[in-house]
N, C-alpha and C positions, 0 to 999 in steps of 0.2 A: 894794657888797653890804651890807646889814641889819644889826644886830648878830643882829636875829632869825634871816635867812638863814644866819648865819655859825652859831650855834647848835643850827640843826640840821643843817649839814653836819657838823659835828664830834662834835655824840652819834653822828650816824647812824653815821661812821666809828669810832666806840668799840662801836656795836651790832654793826658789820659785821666786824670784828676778829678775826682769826685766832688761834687759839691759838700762843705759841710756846714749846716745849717744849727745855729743854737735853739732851744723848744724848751720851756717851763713843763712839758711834759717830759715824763722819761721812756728815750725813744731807741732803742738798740741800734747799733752801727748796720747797716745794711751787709750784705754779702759783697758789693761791688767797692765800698769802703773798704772793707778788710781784706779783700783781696790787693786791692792797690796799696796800700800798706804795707802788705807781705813782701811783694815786688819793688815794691821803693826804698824798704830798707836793705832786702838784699842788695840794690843796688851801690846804696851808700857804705854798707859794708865792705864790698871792695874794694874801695876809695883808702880804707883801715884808718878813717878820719874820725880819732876818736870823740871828739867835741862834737863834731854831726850827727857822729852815732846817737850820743846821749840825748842831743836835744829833739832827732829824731823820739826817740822811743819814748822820751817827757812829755812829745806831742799826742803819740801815740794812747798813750795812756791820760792825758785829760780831752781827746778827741772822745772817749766813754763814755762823759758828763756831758748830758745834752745843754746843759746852760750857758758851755765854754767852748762848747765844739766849734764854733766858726773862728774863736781864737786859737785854737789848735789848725786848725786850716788852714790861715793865715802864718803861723810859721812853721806846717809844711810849702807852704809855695816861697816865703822867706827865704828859708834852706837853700830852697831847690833851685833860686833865681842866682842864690851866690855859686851853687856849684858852677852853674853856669859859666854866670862871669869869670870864674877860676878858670873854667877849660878855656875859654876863650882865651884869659892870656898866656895861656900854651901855645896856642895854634898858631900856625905860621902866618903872619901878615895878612897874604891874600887871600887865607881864607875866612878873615875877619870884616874882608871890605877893602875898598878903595877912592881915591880921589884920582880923577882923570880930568887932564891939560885939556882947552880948547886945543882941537885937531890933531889929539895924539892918538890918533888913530889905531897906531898897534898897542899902545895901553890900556885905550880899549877893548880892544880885543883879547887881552892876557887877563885880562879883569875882569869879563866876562866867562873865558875860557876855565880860569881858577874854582867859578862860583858851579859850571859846568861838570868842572869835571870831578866837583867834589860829591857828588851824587853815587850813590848807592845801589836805589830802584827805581826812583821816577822826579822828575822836574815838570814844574807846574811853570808858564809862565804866563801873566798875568800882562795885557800891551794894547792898548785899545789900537793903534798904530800897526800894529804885527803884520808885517810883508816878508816878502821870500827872504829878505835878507838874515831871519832867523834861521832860517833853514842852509843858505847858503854861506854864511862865514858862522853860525856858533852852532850849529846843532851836531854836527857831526863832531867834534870836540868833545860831547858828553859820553862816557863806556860805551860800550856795545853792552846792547843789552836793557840799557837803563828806556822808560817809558818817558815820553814828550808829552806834553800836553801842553798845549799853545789856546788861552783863550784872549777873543780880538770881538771891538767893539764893528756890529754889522752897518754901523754908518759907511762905514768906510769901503764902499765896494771897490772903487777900482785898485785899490790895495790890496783888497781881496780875492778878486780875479788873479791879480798875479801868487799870491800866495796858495791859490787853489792850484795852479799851474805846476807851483814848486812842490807841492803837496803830492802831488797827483805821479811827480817823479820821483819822490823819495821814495814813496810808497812802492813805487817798479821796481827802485833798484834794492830797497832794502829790506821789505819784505817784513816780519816777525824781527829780525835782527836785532831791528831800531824801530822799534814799535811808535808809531807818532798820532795822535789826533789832534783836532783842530776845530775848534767849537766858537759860534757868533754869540756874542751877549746880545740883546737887546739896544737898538741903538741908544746910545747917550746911557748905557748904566755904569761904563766901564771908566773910572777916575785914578784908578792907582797902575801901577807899574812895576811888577817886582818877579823874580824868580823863588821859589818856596824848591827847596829840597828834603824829598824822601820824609815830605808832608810832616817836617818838623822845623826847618831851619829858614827865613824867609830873611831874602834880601832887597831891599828898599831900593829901586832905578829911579834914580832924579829927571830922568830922559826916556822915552822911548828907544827901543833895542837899535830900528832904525837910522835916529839921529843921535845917538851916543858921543856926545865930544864934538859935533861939526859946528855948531852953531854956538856953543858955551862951554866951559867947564860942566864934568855933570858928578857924580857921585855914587856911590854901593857902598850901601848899608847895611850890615846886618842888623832886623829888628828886634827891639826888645823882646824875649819870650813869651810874655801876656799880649803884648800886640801882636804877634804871630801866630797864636793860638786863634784871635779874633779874629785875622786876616783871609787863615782859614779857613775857621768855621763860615765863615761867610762868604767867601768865593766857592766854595764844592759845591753850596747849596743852586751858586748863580751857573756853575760848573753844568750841575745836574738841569736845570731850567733852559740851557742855551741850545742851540740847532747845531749839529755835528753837521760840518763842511765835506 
């Protein structure tokens, strides 16, 4: 397996993660506990890391004791944030992030194109800014196949006129292929800027997609796990509340 693949089994099992709550009562493990459990250690089994293993299943078994379960919790998501970090420094440079020159234009773009086309099934991007130029220099650089989803803050109309424009061609020429939507936040709710992949993996844009490099140095980050889970969770919700274009 990938260091990529490995990467995002392991956010995904930090996204997927159960609360575990400690109680002076004695309170049995839920069904949705112990199923994420089963699935987590299969995963770390594969790894054949034998020290994770054990400290997995040391968790597993004082996650039991309702008095200690949020300390069992806490180093299952421990674990899981080192796998992390491990895969990552497997993974080849750019799919770790980047640093982009004032006005290096095609760095830009390769650093963009990298975080593009490391997608799976779907790319979320996140750009209160978002104009055609998503669609015209990075969007077609992601698989075929894979789902867009471009959410953009509605202040911004006449960026958005154009972007309906481009919209409105993509969708001609490419049909199901390159599945794309395009949804308005609320004007002024939209403050971050970031590409999320395959609703596990979320990269931090110091710049709007737009102005990338023109005006400043800008950068691509990959976010920590726990901030990407939050990133998440809270743009699908702004996701689901927004007006489709």
């Amino acid at each position: 397996m990938t260091p990529e693949e490995m990467h995002y089994l392991y956010t995904e099992a930090i996204r997927t993660m159960p609360e575990f709550q400690s109680s002076e009562q004695i309170i049995p493990l839920t069904r949705e506990q112990v199923q994420w459990q089963g699935r987590t250690l299969a995963l770390i089994e594969l790894q054949e890391n034998i020290p994770d293993i054990v400290s997995f299943k040391d968790a597993m078994q004082r996650s039991t004791h309702t008095r200690v379960r949020a300390a069992a919790g806490m180093s299952f998501f421990q674990l899981l944030t080192t796998a992390v970090a491990r895969a990552e420094l497997k993974m080849p440079p750019g799919a770790r992030g980047a640093f982009v020159g004032l006005g290096d234009q095609f760095d830009a773009l390769r650093a963009i194109t990298d975080v593009f086309q490391g997608a799976n099934r779907e790319l979320l991007i996140v750009d209160p800014y978002a104009d055609s130029s998503i669609l015209l220099r990075f969007a077609e650089t992601a698989p075929e196949g894979v789902r867009i989803r471009i959410l953009r803050d509605a202040k911004y109309k006449e960026i958005g006129r154009q972007l309906l424009v481009a919209y409105e061609a993509w969708r001609g020429q490419h049909g199901n292929t390159r599945p794309l939507e395009i949804r308005s936040a609320p004007e002024k709710t939209l403050h971050d800027r970031f590409i999320a992949q395959d609703s596990a993996t979320v990269y931090l844009v110091s710049q709007s997609l737009k102005d990338l490099a023109l005006r400043s140095p800008a950068t691509i980050q990959k976010a920590d796990p726990a901030i990407a889970v939050e990133k998440l969770e809270a743009y699908e919700a702004m996701w689901t509340a927004s007006t489709p274009m």
